[in-house]
C-alpha positions in Angstrom: 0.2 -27.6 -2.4 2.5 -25.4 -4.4 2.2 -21.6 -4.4 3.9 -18.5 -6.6 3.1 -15.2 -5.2 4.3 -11.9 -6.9 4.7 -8.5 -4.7 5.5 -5.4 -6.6 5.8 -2.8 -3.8 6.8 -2.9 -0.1 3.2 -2.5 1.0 2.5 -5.5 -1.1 5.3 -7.6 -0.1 4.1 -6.8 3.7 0.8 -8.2 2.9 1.8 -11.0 0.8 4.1 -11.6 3.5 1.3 -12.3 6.2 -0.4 -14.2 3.9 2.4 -16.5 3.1 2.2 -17.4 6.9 -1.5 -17.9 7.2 -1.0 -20.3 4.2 1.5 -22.4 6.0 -0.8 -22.7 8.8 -4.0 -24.4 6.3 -1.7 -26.2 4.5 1.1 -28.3 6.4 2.4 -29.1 2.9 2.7 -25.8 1.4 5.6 -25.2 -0.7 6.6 -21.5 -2.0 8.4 -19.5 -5.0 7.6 -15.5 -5.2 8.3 -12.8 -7.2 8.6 -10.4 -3.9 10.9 -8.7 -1.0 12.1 -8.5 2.8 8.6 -9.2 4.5 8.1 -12.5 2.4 11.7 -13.8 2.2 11.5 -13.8 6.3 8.6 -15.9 5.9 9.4 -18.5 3.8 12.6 -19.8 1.2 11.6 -19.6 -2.7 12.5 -16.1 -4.0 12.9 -15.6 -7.3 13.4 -11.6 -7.1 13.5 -8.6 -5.4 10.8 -6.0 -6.5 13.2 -3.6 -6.2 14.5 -2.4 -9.2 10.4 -1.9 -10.7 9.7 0.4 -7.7 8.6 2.9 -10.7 5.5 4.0 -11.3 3.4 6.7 -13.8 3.0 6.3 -17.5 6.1 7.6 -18.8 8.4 6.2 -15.9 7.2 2.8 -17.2 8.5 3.3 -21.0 12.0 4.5 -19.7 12.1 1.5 -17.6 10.6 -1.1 -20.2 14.2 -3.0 -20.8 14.1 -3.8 -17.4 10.3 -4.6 -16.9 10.6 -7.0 -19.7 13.7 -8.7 -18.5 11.6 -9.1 -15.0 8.8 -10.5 -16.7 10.6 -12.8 -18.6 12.4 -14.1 -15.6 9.2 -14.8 -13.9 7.3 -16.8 -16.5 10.3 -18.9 -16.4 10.3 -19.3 -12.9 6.4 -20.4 -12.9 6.7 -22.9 -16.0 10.1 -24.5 -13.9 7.7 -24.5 -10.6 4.5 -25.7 -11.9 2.6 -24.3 -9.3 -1.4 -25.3 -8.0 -1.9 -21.7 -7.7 -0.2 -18.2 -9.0 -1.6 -15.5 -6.2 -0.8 -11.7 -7.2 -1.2 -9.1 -4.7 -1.7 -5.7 -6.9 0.7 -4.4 -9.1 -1.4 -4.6 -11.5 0.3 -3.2 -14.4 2.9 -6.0 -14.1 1.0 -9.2 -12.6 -2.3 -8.4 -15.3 0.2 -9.2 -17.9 1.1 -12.4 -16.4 -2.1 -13.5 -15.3 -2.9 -13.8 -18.9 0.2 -15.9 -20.0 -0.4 -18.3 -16.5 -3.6 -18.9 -17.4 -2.6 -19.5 -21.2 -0.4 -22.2 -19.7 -3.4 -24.0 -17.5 -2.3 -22.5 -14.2 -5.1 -21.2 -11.5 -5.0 -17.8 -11.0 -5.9 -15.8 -8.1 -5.9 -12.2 -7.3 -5.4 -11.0 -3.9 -5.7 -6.9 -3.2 -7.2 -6.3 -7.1 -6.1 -3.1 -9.0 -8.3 0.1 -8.8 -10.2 -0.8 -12.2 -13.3 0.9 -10.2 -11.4 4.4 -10.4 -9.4 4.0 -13.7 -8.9 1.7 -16.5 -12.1 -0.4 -16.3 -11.0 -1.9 -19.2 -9.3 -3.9 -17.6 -12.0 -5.4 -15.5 -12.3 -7.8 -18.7 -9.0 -9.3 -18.3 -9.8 -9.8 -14.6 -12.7 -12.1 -15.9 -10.6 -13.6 -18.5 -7.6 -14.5 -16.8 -8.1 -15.1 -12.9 -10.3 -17.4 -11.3 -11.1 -15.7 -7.9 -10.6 -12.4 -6.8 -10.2 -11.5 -3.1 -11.0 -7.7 -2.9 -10.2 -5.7 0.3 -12.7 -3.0 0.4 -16.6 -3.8 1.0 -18.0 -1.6 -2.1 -15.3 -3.7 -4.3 -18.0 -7.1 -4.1 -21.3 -5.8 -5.5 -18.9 -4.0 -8.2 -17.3 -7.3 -9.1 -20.4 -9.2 -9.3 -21.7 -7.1 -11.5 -19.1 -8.0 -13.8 -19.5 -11.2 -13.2 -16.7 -12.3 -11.4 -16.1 -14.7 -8.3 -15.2 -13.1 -6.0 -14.4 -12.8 -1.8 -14.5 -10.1 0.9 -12.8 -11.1 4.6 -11.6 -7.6 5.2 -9.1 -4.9 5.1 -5.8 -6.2 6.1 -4.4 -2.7 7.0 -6.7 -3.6 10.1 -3.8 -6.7 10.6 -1.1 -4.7 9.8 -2.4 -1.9 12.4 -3.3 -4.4 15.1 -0.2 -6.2 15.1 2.0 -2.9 15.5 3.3 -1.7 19.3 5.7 -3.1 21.4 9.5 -3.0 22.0 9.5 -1.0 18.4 6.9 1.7 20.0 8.8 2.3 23.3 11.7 2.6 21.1 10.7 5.1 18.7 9.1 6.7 22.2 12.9 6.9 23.6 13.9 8.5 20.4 11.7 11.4 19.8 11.7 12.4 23.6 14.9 13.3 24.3 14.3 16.7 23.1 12.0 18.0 25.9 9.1 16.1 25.0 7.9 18.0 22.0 4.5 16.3 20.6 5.1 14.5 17.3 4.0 14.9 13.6 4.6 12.0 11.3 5.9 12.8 7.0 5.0 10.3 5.1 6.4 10.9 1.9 5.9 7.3 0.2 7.8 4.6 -1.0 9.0 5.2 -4.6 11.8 7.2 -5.8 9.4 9.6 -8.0 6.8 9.7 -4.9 9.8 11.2 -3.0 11.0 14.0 -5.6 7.5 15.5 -5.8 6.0 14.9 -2.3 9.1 15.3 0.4 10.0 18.8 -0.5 7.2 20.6 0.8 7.1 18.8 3.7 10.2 19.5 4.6 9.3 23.3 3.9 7.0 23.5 6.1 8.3 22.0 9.4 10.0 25.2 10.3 6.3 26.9 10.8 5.5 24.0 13.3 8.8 25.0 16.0 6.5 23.5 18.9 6.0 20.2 17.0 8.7 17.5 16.4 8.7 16.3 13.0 9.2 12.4 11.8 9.9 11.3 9.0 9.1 7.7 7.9 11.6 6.1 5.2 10.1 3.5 3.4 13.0 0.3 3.1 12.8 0.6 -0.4 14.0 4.4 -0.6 18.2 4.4 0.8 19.5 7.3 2.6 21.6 8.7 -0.7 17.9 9.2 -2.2 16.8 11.0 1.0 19.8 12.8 1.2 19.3 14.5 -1.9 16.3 16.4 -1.2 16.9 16.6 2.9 18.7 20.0 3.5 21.6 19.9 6.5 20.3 21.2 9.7 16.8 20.4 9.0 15.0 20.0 12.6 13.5 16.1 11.5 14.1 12.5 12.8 14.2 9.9 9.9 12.9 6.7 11.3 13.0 3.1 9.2 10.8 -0.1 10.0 8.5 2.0 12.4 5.7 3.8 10.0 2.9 2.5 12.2 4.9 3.5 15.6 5.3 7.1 14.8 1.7 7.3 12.8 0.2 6.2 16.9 2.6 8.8 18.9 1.4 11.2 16.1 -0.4 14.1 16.9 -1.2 14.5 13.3 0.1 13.4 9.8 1.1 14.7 6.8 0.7 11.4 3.9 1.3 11.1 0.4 -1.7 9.0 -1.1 -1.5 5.3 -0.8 -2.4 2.7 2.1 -0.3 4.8 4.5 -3.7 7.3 4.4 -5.8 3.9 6.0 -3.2 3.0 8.6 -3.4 6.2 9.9 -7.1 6.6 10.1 -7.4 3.8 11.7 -4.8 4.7 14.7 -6.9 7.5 14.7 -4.5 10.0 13.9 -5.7 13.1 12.2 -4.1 13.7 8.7 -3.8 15.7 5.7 -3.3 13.8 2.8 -1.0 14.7 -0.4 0.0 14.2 -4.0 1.8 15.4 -6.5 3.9 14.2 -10.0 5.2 14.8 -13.0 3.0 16.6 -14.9 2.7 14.5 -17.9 2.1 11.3 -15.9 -0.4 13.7 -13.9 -2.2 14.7 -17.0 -2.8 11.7 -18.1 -4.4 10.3 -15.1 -6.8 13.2 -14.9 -7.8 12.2 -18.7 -8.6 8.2 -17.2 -9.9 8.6 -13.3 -13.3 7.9 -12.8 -13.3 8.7 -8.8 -13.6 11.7 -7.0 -11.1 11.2 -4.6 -7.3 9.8 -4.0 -6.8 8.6 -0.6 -8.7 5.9 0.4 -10.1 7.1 3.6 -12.5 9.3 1.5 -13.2 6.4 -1.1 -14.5 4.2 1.3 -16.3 6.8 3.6 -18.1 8.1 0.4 -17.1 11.8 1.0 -14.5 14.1 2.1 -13.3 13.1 5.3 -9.4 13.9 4.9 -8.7 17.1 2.9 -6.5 16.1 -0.3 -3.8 18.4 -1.5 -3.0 17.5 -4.8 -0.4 18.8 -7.5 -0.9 22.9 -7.4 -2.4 22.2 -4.8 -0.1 20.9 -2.8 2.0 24.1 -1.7 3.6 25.0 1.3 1.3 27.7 2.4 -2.0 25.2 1.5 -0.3 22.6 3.9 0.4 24.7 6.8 -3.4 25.7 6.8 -4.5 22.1 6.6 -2.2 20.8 9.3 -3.2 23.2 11.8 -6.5 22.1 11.1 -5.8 18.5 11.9 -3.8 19.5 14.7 -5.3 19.8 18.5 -6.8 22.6 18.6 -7.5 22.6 14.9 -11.1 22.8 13.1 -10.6 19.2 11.9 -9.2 17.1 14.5 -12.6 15.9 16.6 -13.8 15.7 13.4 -11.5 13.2 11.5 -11.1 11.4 14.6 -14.7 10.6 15.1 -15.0 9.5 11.2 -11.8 7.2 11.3 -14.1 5.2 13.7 -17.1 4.7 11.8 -14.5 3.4 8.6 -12.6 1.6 11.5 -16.3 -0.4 12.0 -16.6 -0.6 7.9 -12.8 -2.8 7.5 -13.9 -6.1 9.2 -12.0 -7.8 12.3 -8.5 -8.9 12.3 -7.8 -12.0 11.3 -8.2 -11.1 7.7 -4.8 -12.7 5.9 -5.8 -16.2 8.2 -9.6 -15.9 6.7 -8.0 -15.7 3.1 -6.0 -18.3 3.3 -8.8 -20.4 4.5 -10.7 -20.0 1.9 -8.1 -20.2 -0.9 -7.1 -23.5 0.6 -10.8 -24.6 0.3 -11.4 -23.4 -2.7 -8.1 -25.2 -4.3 -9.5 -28.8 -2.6 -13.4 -27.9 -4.1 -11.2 -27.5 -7.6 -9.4 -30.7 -7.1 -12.3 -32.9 -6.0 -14.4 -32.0 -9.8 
């Protein structure tokens, strides 16, 4: 069978990536075009374009960039019409692949979601598009199903697949990253995390940076997403700065971690599940900011806490999110610190919540099925 896949972000592409491969393996026949980046183009042949140059996010950021969105857009409808796929899969980026959805399905493609936008925590609006335009959704949190089915909608639960993506990491890329941060008397590590889009970066790396001189005992990591180049880092790192940037080895340095400083995002799960303690963080432009605090409808931003159902991780967020306010929390997550049994013990309760591995195989599976139900009525 024939399948598009689009992949906003890198955590997307990783996942859509994985899934790509599982696909392969149910369907000896399986024939691919994708909207997408690295992770998938090492999979399979078929890309159509880099997500790179939408690697935006917020409210306003979007209008400034709405030339090039539509441009994107336009390409990619093209791309689906000239491929005349069995299935169009989106993996979040929901902003984007929503608005497609709607103009597949128009056109009497099958459309199905994989790793659903947040409607739960903001925009539920949009959960009537969802019924509308995509005929399965495959959700990746437990509380997601009975949500969804209220609404009506078909949908699937096999797991978290941040439980793949953290049981596939270790090896020559850990013993590695091991080499590197010991040469300096073997100084115990804490991992930055600052996320992977350019405006994540101007707002979230500089207090982190700040606040490594307080730590002299600690050796401080920083993980670069692939999708932020060192000109971007460069800007906001100041010469001299004690910190080893490290590329392609988020999940290595979050396991040596002795704790973990992490901009909201699916970076927050990874690390609970290696059980390293973290303090989680998030800040933005203010209008974008504003905004969102208007629309949210959940008490909490990382997703450790969302799924747990209270305040596991402590969440820094805009004023917040100073210098001083991180120093305190880190210690606390730190050995030694108030926090870290703690946090350690709850990360493996959630660890229990997220399913076995084998979660991007199960999907597969039953997407596969599901497409040979649809063509047997």
């Amino acid at each position: 069978m024939k399948y598009f896949l689009i992949a906003g972000e890198p955590s997307g592409d990783m996942h859509a990536a994985r899934l790509i491969r599982a696909l392969k393996d149910a369907d000896a026949g399986a024939e691919f075009r994708y909207y997408g980046g690295d992770a998938m183009r090492a999979e399979a042949t078929g890309m159509v374009a880099h997500y790179r140059e939408l690697a935006i996010m917020g409210f306003f950021e979007v209008l400034v960039h709405l030339r090039t969105i539509a441009r994107r857009f336009k390409e990619t409808m093209l791309a689906i019409e000239a491929f005349a796929p069995d299935v169009l899969i989106l993996v979040d980026f929901g902003g984007f692949n929503l608005r497609v959805a709607k103009l597949a399905k128009e056109r009497g493609v099958r459309v199905f979601y994989y790793i659903v936008p947040k409607v739960w925590a903001w925009h539920e609006g949009r959960v009537k598009k969802l019924k509308r335009y995509v005929d399965a959704l495959f959700v990746i949190f437990p509380f997601e199903v009975p949500y969804f089915l209220r609404h009506g909608l078909r949908v699937y639960y096999e797991g978290n697949p941040s439980v793949d993506t953290v049981a596939e990491c270790g090896g020559m890329r850990d013993r590695s990253l091991m080499e590197t941060v010991l040469r300096d008397g073997r100084r115990p590590v804490v991992a930055l995390l600052p996320g992977s889009r350019r405006m994540e970066i101007r707002y979230n790396l500089p207090p982190m940076l700040r606040v490594v001189e307080r730590f002299p005992q600690y050796r401080f990591v920083l993980c670069a997403a692939d999708s932020i180049d060192d000109s971007t880092l460069d800007r906001y790192i100041p010469k001299g700065t004690p910190l080893t940037v490290v590329r392609g080895a988020t999940l290595a340095a979050l396991r040596l971690a002795e704790g973990a400083v992490v901009t909201s995002g699916t970076a927050t799960l990874e690390a609970a599940l290696l059980r390293t303690p973290e303090v989680v963080v998030y800040r933005g432009p203010w209008s974008s900011m504003l905004l969102m605090k208007l629309v949210i409808r959940v008490k909490w931003i990382s997703l450790v806490n969302l799924i747990l159902g209270y305040g596991c991780v402590k969440e820094l967020k805009q004023h917040e999110y100073t210098v001083d306010a991180l120093e305190r929390e880190l210690r606390n997550v730190l050995p030694g610190g108030a926090l870290h049994d703690q946090q350690q013990a709850e990360f493996g309760k959630l660890r229990n919540m997220l399913g076995q591995a084998g979660v991007a195989e199960r999907v597969a599976r039953r997407m596969v099925s599901l497409l040979m139900e649809d063509a047997r009525k």
